[in-house]
N, C-alpha and C positions, 0 to 999 in steps of 0.2 A: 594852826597856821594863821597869825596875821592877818588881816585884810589890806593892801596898799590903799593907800591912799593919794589918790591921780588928781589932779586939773585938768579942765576941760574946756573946750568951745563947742558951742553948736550954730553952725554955718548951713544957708539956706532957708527957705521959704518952702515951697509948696514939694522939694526934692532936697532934704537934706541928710546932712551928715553931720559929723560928734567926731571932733580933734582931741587925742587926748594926751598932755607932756607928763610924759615918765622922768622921774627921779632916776640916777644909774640904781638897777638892780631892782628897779619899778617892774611890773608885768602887769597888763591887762588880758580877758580870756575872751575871745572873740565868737559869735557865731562862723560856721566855716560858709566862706564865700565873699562876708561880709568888710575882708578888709578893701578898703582902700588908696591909700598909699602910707608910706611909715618911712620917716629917715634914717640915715646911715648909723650902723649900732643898734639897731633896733632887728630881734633876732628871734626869728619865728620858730615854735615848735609844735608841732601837732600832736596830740595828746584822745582816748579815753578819757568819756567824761571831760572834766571841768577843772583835774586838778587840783580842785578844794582839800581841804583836811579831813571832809566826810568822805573822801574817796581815795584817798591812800593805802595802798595796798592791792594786791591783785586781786582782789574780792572786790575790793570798793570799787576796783576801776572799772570792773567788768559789770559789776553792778552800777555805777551811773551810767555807763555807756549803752544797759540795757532799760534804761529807766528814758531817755532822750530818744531811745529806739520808738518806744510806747505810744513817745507823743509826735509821733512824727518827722522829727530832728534827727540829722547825722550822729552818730555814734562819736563820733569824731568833735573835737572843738581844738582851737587854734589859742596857742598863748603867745605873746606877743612883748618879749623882756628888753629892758633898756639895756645891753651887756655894754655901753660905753662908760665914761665919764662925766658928761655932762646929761644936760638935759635933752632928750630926745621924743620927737613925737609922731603917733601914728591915727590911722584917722578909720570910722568906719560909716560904710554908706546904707541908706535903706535900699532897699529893691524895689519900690514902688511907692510913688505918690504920699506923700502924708508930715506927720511929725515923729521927732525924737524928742522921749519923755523921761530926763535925769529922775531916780529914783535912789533917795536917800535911804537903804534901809534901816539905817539905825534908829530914824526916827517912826519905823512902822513898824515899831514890837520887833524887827529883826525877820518877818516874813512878808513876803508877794507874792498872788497866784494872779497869775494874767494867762491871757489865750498862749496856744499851741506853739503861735509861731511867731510870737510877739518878743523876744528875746534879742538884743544885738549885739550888746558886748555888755563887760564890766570891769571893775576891780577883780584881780585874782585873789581868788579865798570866797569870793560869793559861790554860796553851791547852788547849781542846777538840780530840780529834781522834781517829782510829779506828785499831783493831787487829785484823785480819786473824788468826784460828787456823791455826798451822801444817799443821796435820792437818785435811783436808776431812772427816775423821771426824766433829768437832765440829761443821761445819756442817748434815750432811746429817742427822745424827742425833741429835743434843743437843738439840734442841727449842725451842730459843730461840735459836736461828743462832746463825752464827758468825764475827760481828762485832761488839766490843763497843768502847764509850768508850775512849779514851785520855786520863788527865788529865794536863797536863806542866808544870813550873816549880818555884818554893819557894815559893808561897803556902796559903791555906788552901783548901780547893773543900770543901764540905759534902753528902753524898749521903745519899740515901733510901731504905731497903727497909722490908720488911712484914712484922709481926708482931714475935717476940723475935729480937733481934743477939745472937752471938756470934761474939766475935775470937780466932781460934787461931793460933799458933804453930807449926810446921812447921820440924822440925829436917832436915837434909841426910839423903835418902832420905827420911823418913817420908811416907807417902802415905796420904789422904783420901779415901774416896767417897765422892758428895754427887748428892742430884738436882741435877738438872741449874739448876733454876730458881730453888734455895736458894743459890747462887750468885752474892752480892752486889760484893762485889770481892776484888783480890790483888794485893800489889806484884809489880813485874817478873821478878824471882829465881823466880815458881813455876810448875812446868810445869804445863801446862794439857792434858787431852787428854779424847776422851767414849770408855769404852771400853764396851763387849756386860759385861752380868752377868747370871749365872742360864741356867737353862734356857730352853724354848719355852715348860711351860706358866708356872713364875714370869713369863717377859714379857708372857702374855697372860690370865693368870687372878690372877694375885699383888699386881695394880694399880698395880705399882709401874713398869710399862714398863722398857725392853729395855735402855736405855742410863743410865748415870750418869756424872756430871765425875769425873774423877780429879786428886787436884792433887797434887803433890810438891814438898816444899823443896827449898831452902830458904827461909823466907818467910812473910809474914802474910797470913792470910786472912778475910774476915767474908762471913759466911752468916746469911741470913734463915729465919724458919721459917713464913712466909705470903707467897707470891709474889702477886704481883697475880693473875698468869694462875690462879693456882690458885685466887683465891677468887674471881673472876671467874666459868670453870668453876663451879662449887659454885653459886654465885647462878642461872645460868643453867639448870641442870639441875634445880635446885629451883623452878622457878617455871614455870607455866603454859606457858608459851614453849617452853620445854626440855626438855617432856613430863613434868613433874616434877608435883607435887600441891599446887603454888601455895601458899596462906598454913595449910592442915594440916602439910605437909612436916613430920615432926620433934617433931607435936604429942602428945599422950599417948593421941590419939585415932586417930592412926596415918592407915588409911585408911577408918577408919570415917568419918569426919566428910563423907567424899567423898558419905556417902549421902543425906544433907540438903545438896546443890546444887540448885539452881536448875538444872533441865533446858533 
């Protein structure tokens, strides 16, 4: 199958979204949740898996669908066809805080492995699928397992991280420490591994915990500088719930304000 080939906008700043104009008989494959609005002609089907040409058949289907299970992902994905005449567009939203990052596969060997939940739409014919880290190192100790997305074909798939992007370059040898969770994607060319840094007490008093990604080129990388998990954390420990000091947390009033509660 084909990859379509879409046009696209991406609109917003610190909370954006990805317009994308279908050709008639155009389709894009959406994460499920992730649409946004779509005009008229434009005709949703929910699908097993992705749809792709690697899953056709009722083996394949049930095998991507068990593969998106893996990594945490609906079994389920959303296709999104222009069944009109002219040109028709539909749009999809992030869920929290950050950027949309267009990803040309064609120009990256034809594969991307990004985090779990880093995925938000694409061209149809892009397959979803997972990657397995060589080194049980990653999984037991990285923090964010070790199994991530695999994107595959020559179309465009558009992903999502938190906060400020940046995209490095990685010359043959040069090598990267990174938390573990800033961690957004890498073409195939880069070794991936979580290796021990610091002593005892840096791992337990320095806050930065015990392990970080190591990546080495050759190869592209992009990294976020607000994980979900981490601002998630944060929300959770600042609020009532989390033993935290609910809506003073942070205030100028510290934990004075604590004193005028209602008993």
């Amino acid at each position: 199958m084909a990859m379509d080939v879409i046009d696209y906008q991406i609109f917003g700043d610190d909370m954006q979204f990805v317009e994308i104009e279908l050709d008639p008989n155009e389709a894009a494959v959406g994460e499920a949740g992730a649409m946004f609005y779509m005009e008229d002609d434009v005709q949703m089907e929910t699908i097993f898996g992705d749809g792709s040409a690697a899953q056709s058949g009722i083996f394949g289907k049930l095998l991507g669908a068990g593969k998106r299970l893996v990594t945490g992902e609906s079994m389920f994905t959303t296709v999104f066809m222009n069944g009109g005449r002219q040109k028709r567009k539909v749009a999809f939203g992030a869920a929290y805080p950050g950027k949309i990052i267009p990803m040309d596969l064609a120009q990256m060997g034809g594969t991307l492995l990004c985090q779990k939940d880093a995925f938000l739409c694409a061209a149809k014919g892009v397959a979803l699928g997972i990657a397995f880290q060589k080194r049980l190192g990653a999984g037991f100790f990285g923090g964010e397992g070790f199994v991530l997305q695999k994107l595959e074909g020559d179309g465009l798939a558009f992903i999502h991280a938190g906060g400020a992007i940046i995209e490095k370059t990685l010359q043959p040898g040069q090598t990267l420490r990174v938390d573990s969770g800033c961690v957004v994607a890498f073409t195939q060319d880069i070794d991936f591994d979580i290796q021990f840094v610091g002593g005892v007490k840096t791992a337990l008093f320095g806050g930065e915990g015990m392990f970080f990604a190591t990546l080495r080129g050759p190869g592209k990388v992009w990294l976020q500088s607000l994980p979900l998990s981490r601002l998630a954390n944060r929300i959770v420990g600042a609020s009532k719930i989390g033993g935290g000091k609910g809506a003073e947390q942070g205030s100028v009033l510290g934990g004075i304000g604590n004193l005028f509660e209602d008993e």
